[in-house]
C-alpha positions in Angstrom: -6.5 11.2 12.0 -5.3 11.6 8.1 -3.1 8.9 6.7 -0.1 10.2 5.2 1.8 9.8 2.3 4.4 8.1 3.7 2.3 5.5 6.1 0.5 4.9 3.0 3.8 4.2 0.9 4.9 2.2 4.2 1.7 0.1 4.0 2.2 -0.6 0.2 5.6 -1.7 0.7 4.8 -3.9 3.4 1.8 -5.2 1.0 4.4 -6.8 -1.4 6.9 -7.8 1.4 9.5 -5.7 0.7 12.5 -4.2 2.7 12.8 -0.5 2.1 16.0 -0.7 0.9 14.6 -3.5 -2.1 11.7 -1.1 -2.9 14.0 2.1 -3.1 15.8 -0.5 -5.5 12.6 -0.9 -7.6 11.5 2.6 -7.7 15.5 4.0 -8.4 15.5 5.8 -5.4 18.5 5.9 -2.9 17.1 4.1 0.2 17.7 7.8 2.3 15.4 9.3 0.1 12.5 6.6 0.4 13.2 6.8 4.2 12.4 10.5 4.2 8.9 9.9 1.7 8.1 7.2 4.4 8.9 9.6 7.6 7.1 12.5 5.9 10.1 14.5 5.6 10.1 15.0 1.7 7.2 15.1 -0.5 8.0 13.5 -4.0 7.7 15.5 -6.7 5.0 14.8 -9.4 7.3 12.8 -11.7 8.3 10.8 -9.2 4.7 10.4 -7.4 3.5 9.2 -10.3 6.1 6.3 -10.6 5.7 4.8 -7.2 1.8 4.8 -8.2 2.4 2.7 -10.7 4.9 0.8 -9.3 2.7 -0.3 -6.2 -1.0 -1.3 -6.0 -1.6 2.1 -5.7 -4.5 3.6 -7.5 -4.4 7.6 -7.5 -8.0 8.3 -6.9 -7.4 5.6 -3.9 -4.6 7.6 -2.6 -5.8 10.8 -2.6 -9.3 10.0 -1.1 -7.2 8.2 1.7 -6.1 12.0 2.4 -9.4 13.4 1.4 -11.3 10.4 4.1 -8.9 9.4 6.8 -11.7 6.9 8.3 -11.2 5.1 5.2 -7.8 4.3 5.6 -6.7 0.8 6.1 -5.7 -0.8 9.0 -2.6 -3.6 9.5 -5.0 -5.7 9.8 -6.7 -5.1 6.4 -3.1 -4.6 4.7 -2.2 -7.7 6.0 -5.3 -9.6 5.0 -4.8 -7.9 1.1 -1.4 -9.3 1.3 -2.3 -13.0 2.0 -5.2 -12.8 -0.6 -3.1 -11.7 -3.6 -0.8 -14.6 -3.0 -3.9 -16.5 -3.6 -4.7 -18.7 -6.8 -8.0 -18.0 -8.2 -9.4 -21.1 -6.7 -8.0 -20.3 -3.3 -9.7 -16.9 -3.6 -12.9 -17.7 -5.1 -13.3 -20.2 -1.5 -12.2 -17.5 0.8 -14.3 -15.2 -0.9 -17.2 -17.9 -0.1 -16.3 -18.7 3.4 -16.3 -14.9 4.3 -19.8 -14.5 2.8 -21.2 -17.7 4.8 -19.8 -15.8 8.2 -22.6 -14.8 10.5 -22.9 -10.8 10.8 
């Protein structure tokens, strides 16, 4: 099944622990209109696309081969994980990084 746009922008906005009502804030969006990008019932145009890329870990080439690769997409599981590294020091991550290499496979 293909991730959309708005489960994508969902997962991004969960990433940094944000209501949707703070991230419309951030992005200068009324909240309505952010709801409808994250229900799939408006497509942003290219202006503002472009924004909320750079506005969210979002890389473009990542984003588009989500749609491209669906199997690729990430699960809670792996959005949550992402979260609870990047609020990591580098030490912290560096040993995480190191205990998940040591794991058996």
């Amino acid at each position: 099944m293909e991730t959309t746009f708005g489960e994508y922008l969902l997962a991004a906005i969960q990433m940094r622990n944000l209501s949707q009502k703070e991230a419309a804030r951030i992005l200068n969006l009324s909240p309505q209109t952010l709801n409808n990008y994250i229900l799939n019932k408006r497509t942003p145009d290219l202006y503002t696309l472009s924004h909320i890329l750079e506005v969210f870990p979002l890389e473009a080439d990542s984003f588009f081969s989500h749609h491209k690769n669906a199997h690729h997409a990430c699960t809670q599981d792996e959005v949550e994980l992402l979260r609870i590294y990047r609020e990591l020091d580098p030490r912290q991550r560096k040993f995480i990084l190191l205990m998940l290499k040591e794991l058996p496979k």
